[in-house]
N, C-alpha and C positions, 0 to 999 in steps of 0.2 A: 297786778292788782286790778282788781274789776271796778269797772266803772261803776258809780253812783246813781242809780235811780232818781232821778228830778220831783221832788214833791210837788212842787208849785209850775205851773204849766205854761208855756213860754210864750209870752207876747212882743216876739222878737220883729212877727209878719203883721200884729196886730195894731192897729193904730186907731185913736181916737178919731172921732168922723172931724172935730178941729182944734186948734190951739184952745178957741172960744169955748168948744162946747165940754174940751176939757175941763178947761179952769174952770166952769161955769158947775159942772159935776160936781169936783172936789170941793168947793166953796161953799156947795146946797149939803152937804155930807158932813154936819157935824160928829164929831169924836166922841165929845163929852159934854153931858148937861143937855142931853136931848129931850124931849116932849115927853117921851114914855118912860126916862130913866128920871126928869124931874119929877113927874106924877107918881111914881114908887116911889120916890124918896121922902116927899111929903105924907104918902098914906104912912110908910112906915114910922118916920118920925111922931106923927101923930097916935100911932100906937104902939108907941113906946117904946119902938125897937132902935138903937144907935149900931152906927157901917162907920166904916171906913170907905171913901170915896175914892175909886179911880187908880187900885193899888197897883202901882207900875212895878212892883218887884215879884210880880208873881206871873206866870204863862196867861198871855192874853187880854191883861191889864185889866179886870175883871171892873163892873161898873163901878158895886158897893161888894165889903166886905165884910164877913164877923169873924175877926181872927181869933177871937176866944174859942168858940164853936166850929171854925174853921171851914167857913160855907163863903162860897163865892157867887156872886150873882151877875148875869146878864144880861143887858137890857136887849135883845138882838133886832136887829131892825129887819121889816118883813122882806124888803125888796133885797136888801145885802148881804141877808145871811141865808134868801132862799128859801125862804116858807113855802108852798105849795110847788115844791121846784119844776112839778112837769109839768103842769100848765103856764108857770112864770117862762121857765126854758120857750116853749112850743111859740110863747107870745115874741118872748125877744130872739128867737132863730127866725120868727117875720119879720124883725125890725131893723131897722138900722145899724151896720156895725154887728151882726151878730158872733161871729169865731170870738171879738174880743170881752163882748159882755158875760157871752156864756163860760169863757176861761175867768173872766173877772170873779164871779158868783161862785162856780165851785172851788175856786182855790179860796175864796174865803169859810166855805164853808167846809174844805178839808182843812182849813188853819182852826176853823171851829172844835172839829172833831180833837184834831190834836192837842187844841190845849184842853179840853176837857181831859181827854184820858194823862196828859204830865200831871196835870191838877190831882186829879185823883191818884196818879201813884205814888204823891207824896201827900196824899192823907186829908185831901180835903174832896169836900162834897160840892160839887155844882150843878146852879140853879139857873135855868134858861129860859127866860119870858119874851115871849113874840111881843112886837110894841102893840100890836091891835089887840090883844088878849089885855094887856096891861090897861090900852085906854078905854078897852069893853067893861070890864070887869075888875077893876087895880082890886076892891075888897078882896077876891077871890086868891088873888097873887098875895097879899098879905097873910092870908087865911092859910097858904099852901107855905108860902115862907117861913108862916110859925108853925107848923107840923115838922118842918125841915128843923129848925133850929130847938124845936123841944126834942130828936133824938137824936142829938147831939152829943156827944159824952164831953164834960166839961173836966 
């Protein structure tokens, strides 16, 4: 039998720079009910749109959801999920700790990719908002979310 290709990239050599600055990471890194996914949720509340919050039964646990319409949305944060990757990369291969920041980052952002395409092969549509886009411009992200959910087939 052939060996299995490793999706997610091993931080077996990699170690945080301390116990401290680990815990001190995970703890600033909220999950849920972040700045950019509150601020969605209030624009869209406000216009009228109703989600379901934080659907654990679906790939990726998506922020908000309209299972009527069956669109997913995420709120993706810019440093975690890699927005501008090759200057974010080039910064953090200067910095501190880099083999395990830059394995951190894109194994998140190939768990991105992956649950985007599971999503869609079982019939839903997903929607992905940078948090600075969201806190720039939320109007805009609502404006593109109701484009998304009007063709929609109900």
């Amino acid at each position: 039998m052939a060996a299995r290709k490793r999706l997610s990239p091993s931080f077996r050599d990699c170690h945080p720079a301390s116990a401290s600055a680990s815990q001190a990471a995970r703890g600033s890194s909220k999950k849920l009910g972040t700045q950019p996914e509150l601020l969605l949720r209030r624009a869209l509340w406000a216009a009228g749109l109703r989600y379901q919050k934080n659907a654990d039964d679906l790939a990726g646990k998506p922020d908000l959801v309209f299972r009527g319409a069956r669109v997913a949305v995420f709120c993706d944060g810019d440093f975690w999920h890699g927005r501008h990757w090759e200057r974010r990369r080039a910064k953090l291969l200067a910095g501190n700790n880099p083999a395990y920041w830059v394995a951190k980052i894109e194994r998140n952002m190939t768990r991105d990719l992956l649950n985007t395409a599971q999503l869609e092969r079982a019939g839903w549509r997903v929607v992905r908002f940078w948090e600075l886009d969201i806190k720039r411009d939320v109007d805009a992200c609502v404006t593109e979310l109701r484009a998304v959910l009007a063709g929609s087939p109900d």
